[in-house]
C-alpha positions as CSV (number, residue, x, y, z in Angstrom):
1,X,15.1,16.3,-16.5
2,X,13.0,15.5,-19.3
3,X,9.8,13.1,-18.0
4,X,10.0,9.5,-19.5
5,X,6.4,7.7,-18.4
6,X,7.2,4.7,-20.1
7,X,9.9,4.2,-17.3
8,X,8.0,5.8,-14.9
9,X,5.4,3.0,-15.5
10,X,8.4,0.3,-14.8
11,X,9.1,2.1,-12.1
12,X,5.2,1.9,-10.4
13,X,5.4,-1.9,-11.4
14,X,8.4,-2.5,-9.6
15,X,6.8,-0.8,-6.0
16,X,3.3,-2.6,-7.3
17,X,5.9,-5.7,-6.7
18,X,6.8,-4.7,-3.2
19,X,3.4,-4.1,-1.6
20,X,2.2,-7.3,-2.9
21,X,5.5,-9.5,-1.6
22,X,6.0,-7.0,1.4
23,X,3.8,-9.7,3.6
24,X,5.6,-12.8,2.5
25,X,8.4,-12.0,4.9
26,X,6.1,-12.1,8.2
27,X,5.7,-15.7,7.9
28,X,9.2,-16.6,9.0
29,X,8.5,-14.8,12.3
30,X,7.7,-17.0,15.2
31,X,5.9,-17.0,18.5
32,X,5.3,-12.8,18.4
33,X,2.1,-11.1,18.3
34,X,1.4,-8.9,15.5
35,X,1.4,-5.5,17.3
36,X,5.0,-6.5,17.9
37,X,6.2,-7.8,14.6
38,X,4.4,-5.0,13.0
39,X,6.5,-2.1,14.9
40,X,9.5,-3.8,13.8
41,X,8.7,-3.9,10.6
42,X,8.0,-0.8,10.8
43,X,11.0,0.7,12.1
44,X,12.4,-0.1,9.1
45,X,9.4,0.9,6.7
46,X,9.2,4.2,8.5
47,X,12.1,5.9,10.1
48,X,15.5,3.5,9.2
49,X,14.7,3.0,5.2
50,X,13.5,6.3,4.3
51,X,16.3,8.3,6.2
52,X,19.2,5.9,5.2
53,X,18.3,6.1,1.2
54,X,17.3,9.8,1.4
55,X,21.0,10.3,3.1
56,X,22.3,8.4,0.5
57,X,21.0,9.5,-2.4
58,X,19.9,12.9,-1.7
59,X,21.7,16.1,-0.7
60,X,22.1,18.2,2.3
61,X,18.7,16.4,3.6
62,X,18.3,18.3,7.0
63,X,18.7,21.4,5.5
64,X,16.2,20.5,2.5
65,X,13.9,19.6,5.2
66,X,14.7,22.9,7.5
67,X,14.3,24.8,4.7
68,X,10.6,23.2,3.4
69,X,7.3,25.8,4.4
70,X,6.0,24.6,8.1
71,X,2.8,24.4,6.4
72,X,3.8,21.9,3.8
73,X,5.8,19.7,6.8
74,X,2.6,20.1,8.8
75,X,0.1,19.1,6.3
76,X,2.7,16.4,4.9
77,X,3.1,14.7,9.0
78,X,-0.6,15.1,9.1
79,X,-2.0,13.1,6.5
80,X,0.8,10.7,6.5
81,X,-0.8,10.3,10.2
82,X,-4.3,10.1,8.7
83,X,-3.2,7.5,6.1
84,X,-2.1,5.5,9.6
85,X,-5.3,5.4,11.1
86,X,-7.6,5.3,8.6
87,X,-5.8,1.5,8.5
88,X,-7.4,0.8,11.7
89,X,-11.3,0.5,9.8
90,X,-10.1,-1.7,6.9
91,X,-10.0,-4.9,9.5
92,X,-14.2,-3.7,9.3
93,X,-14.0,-3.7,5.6
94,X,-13.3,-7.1,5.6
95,X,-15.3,-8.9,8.0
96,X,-18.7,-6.8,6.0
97,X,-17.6,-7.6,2.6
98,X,-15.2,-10.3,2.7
99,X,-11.8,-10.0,1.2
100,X,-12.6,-9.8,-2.7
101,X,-15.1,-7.5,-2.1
102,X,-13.9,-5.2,0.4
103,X,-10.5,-5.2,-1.1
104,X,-12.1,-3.9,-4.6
105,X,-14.4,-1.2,-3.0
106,X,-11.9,-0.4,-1.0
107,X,-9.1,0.1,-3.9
108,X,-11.4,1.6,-6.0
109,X,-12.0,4.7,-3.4
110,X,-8.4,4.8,-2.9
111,X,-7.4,5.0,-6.4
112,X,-9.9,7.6,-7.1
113,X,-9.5,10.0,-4.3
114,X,-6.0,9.9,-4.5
115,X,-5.5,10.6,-7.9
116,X,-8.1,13.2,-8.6
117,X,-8.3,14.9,-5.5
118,X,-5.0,16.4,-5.6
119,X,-5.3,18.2,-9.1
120,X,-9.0,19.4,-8.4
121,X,-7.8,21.0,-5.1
122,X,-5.1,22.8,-6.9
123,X,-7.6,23.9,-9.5
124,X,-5.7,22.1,-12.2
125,X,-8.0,19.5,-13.0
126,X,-10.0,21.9,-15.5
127,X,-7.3,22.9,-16.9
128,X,-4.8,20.8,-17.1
129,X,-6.7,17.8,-17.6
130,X,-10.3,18.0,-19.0
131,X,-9.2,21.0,-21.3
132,X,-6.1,18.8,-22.9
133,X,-5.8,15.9,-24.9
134,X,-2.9,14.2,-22.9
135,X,-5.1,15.0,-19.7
136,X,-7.9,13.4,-21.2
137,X,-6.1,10.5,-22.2
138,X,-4.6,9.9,-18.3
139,X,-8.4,10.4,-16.9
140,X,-9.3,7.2,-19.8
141,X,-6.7,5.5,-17.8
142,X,-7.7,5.9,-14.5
143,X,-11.5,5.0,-15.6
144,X,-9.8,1.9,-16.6
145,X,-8.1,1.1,-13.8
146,X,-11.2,1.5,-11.7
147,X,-13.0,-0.3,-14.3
148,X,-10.3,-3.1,-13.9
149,X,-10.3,-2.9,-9.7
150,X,-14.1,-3.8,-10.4
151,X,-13.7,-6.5,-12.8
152,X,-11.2,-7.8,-9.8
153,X,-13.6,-7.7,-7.6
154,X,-16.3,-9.1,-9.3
155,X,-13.9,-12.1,-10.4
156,X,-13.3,-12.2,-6.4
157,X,-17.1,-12.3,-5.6
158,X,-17.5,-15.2,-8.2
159,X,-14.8,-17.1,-6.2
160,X,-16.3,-16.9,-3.4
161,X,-19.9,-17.7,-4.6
162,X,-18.0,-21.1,-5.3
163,X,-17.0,-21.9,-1.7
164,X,-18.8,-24.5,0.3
165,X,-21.5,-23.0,2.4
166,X,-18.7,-23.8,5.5
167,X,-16.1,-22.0,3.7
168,X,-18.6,-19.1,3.2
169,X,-19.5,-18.7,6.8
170,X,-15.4,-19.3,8.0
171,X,-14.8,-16.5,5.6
172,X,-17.5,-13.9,5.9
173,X,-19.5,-14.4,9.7
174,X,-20.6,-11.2,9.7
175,X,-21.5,-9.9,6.2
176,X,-23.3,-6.7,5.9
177,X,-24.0,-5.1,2.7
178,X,-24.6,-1.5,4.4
179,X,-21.9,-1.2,7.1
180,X,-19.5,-2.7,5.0
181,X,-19.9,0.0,1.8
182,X,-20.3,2.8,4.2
183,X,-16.7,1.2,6.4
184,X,-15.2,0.3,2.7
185,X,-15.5,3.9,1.2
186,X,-14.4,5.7,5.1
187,X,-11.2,3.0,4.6
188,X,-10.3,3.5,1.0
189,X,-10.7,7.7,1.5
190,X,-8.4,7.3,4.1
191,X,-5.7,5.5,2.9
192,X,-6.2,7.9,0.2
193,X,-4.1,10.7,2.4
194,X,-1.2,9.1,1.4
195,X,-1.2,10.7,-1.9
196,X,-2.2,13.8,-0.1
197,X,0.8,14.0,2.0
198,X,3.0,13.7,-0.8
199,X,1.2,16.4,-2.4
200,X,1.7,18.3,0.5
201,X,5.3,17.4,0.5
202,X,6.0,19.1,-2.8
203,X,8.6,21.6,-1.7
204,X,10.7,19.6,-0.7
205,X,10.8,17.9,-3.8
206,X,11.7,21.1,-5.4
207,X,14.4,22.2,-2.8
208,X,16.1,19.1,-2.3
209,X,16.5,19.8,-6.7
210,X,18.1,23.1,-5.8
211,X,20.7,21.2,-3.5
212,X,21.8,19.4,-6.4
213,X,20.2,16.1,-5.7
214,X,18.9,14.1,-9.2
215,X,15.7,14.8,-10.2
216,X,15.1,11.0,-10.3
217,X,15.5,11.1,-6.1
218,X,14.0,14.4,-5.4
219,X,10.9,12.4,-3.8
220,X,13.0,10.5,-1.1
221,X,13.1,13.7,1.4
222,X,9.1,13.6,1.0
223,X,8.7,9.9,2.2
224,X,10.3,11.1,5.3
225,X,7.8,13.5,6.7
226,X,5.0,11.6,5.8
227,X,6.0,8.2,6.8
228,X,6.6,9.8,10.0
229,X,3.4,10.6,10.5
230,X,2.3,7.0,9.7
231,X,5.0,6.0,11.9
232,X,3.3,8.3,14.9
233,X,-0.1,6.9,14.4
234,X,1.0,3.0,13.9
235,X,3.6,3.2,16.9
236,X,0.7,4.8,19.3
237,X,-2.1,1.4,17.8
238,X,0.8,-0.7,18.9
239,X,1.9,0.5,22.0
240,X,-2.1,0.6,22.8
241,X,-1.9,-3.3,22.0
242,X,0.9,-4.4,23.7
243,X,-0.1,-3.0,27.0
244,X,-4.0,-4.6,26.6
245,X,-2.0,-7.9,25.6
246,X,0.9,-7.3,28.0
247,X,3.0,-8.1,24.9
248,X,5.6,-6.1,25.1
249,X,8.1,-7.9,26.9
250,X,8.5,-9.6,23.3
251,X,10.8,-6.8,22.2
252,X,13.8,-8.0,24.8
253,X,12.6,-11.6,25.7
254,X,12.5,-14.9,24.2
255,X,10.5,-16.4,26.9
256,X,6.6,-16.8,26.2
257,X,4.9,-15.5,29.2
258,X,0.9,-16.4,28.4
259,X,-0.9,-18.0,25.0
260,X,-0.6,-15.0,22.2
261,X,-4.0,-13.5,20.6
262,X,-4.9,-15.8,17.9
263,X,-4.5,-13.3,14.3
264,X,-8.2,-12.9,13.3
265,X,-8.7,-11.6,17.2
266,X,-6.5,-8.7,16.7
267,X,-7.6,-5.4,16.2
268,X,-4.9,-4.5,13.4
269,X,-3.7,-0.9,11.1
270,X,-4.0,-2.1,7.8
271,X,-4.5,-0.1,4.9
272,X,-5.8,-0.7,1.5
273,X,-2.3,-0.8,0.1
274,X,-1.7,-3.5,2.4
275,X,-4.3,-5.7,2.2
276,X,-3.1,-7.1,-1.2
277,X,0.0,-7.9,0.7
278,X,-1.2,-10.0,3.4
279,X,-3.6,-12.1,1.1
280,X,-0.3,-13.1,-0.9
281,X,1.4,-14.3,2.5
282,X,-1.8,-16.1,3.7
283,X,-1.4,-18.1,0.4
284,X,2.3,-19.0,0.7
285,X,2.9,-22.5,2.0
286,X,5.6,-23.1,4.4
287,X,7.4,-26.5,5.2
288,X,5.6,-28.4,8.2
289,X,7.7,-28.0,11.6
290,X,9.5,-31.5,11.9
291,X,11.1,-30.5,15.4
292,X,9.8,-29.9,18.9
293,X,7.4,-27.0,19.5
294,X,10.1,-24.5,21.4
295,X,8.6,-22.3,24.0
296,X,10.5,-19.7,23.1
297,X,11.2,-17.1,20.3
298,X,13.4,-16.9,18.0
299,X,14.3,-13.1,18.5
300,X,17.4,-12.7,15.6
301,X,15.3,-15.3,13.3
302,X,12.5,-12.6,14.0
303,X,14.2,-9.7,13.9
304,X,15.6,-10.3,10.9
305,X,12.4,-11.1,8.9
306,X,10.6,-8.3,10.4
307,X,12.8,-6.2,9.0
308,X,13.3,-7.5,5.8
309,X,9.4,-7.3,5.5
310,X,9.7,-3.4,6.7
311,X,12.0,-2.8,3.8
312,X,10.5,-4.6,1.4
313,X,7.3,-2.6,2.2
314,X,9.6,0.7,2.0
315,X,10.8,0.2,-1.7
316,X,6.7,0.3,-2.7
317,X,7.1,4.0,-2.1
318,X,10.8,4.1,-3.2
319,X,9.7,3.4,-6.6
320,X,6.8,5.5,-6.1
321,X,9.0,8.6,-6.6
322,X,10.6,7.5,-8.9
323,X,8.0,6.8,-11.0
324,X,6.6,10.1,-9.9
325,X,9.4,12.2,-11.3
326,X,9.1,10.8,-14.4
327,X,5.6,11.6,-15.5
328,X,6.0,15.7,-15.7
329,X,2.7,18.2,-14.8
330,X,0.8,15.0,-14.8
331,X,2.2,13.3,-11.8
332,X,-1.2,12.9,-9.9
333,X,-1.6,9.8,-12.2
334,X,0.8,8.0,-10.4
335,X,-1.5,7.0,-7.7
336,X,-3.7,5.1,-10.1
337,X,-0.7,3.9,-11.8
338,X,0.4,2.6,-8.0
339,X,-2.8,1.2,-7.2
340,X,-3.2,-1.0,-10.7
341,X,0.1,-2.4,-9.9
342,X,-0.6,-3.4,-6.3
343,X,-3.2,-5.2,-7.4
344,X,-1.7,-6.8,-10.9
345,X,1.1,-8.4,-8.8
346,X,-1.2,-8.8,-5.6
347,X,-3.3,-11.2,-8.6
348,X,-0.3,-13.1,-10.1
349,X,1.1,-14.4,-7.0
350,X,-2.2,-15.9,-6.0
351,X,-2.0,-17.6,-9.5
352,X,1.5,-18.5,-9.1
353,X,0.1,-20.0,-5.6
354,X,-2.7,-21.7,-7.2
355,X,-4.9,-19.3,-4.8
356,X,-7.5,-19.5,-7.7
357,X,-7.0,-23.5,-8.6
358,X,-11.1,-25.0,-8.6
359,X,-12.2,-22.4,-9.7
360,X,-14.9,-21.7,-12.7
361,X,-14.1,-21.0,-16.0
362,X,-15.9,-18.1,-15.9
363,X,-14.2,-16.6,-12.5
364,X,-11.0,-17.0,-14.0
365,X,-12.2,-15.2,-17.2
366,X,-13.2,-12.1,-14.9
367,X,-10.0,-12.3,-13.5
368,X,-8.1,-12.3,-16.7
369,X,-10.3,-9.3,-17.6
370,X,-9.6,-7.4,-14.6
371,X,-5.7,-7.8,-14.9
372,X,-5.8,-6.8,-18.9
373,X,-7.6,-3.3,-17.7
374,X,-5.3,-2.3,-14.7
375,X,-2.3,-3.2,-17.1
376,X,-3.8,-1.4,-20.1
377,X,-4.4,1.3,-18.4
378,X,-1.3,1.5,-16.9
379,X,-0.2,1.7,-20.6
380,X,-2.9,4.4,-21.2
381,X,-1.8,7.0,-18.3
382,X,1.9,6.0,-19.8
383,X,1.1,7.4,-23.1
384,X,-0.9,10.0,-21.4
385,X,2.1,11.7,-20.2
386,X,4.1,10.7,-23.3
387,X,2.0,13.1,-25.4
388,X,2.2,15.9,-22.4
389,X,6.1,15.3,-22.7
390,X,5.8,15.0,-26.7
């Protein structure tokens, strides 16, 4: 298949679209805790999606999978688990920095490490990038996109210099300089293993080609190995909370049995690629209740958008490989192109919200900054890989 990165790039935007809607979803459920809603949602992020649309639209996917190197599997499960728990620290990332701040450190590692580090531990990032003019160009890009991730950050940091000294204190109790830059960068290196275990996962890529599945769907089979491992480490957090909350009588009963942990109490997985997410749904407005408060769940209400949410969050990485298998040798540059996307969306919504409404003049012209670089240099790594195709 010959690459095409201009589509590729449509393709990031669209899962940049996902993980900053995935969130939205959540605020239909009712009367659950959020280790439970989460493992909903996440049977259907982790194990129900990925296995149905791999089946679908790939071939002879056990066998592909039998038939990948133990080690690549291994090494695919393990970082996929990695990517799981390094969630677990961004909850500190926030209550250091604040959410504009943390969010933008944060990002920024994540973007970095997981574009460059899988080149530069395949010794191709001499080669293949600093000795090329197409490399050259995509490593432009992803200076911009970190550029623009800072610019972000900075507009976030001027928004919340604006807040009343009430709002401040609501918003940050606990700031710390220090802790939070040394929590930010273990956080954003961590989610980071994502892109390592698709780089691990490369085999089967290549196998699943050999079975006669498109090239444009040769990254589903991938998403299964390491999503398992996020599953793993996300479903052992939750179990964990559910039996310190004694919560977990929510899966099979309507009935609420004591008060539910109030949502800044809980000790939540949340990655950077989340994050973005979650602000979004925080900002969404939902019609006042105008009946009596029940005292008892709406299980199919919440079932249903648990798992809408879980799919939604799914088709982030959906797109991901497709994008991915669209931008040839230089297909490391789809994590940057990922991350700018989260975070172009992530910003729109909160404009479409009128998250940024009050706000100075000159915050909102840091803001516009920030989004022109993360989509210029989206455009940037797209013509990048046009001149590697060309």
């Amino acid at each position: 298949m010959t690459p095409n990165p201009f589509r590729g790039v449509l393709f990031h935007w669209a899962g940049g679209l996902a993980s900053g809607s995935f969130y939205v979803p959540y605020k239909g459920v009712k009367k659950w805790s959020w280790e439970v809603y989460w493992l909903v949602g996440g049977f259907f992020s982790w194990i129900i999606a990925p296995w149905i649309l791999a089946s679908i639209n790939t071939r002879d996917l056990i066998d592909v999978i039998r038939a990948a190197p133990a080690s690549s599997l291994a090494w695919a499960y393990f970082w996929g688990a990695m990517w799981g728990l390094g969630g677990l620290t961004f909850g500190l990332t926030m209550r250091y920095l604040g959410m504009s701040l943390g969010m933008a450190v944060a990002l920024g590692y994540c973007a970095a490490f997981g574009t460059l580090m899988p080149p530069i531990f395949h010794g191709e990032f001499v080669p293949k990038v600093l000795h090329t003019t197409s490399g050259q160009v995509i490593l432009i890009g992803v200076l911009v996109c970190l550029l623009g991730i800072a610019v972000a950050g900075m507009a976030g940091m001027s928004k919340e210099r604006e807040m009343t000294e009430e709002q401040k204190k609501s918003a940050i109790k606990e700031f710390n300089f220090v802790k939070g830059i040394l929590v930010a960068t273990f956080s954003g290196v961590m989610s980071a293993c994502f892109a390592f275990g698709l780089d691990a996962a490369s085999p089967l890529a290549k196998i699943s080609e050999s079975h006669g599945t498109d090239p444009l769907w040769t990254g589903l089979p991938k998403l299964c190995v390491v999503l398992l491992g996020g599953f793993t480490s996300n479903f052992i957090w939750c179990a964990l909370l559910n039996f310190k909350n004694r919560t977990g009588y929510q899966y099979f009963s309507s009935e609420i049995r004591s008060e539910l942990p109030r949502r800044e109490e809980e000790t939540i997985i949340e990655t950077a690629t989340d994050a973005p997410g979650e602000e979004v749904a925080l900002a969404v407005r939902t019609r006042p209740q105008t009946t009596a408060v029940t005292e008892r769940a709406p299980m199919l209400n919440n079932y249903f958008f648990s798992a809408l949410a879980g799919v939604t969050w799914y088709l982030q990485f959906f797109f991901y490989t497709m994008g991915e298998t669209q931008m040839g040798n230089y297909k490391f540059s789809s994590w940057t192109l990922h991350m700018a996307s989260i975070i172009i969306f992530s910003s729109l919504w909160g404009i479409a919200l009128k998250e940024w409404k009050g706000s100075s003049g000159f915050t909102k012209t840091l803001l516009a900054m920030g989004l022109f670089m993360l989509v210029f240099s989206t455009v940037i790594v797209g013509f990048g890989n046009y001149l590697a195709a060309k």
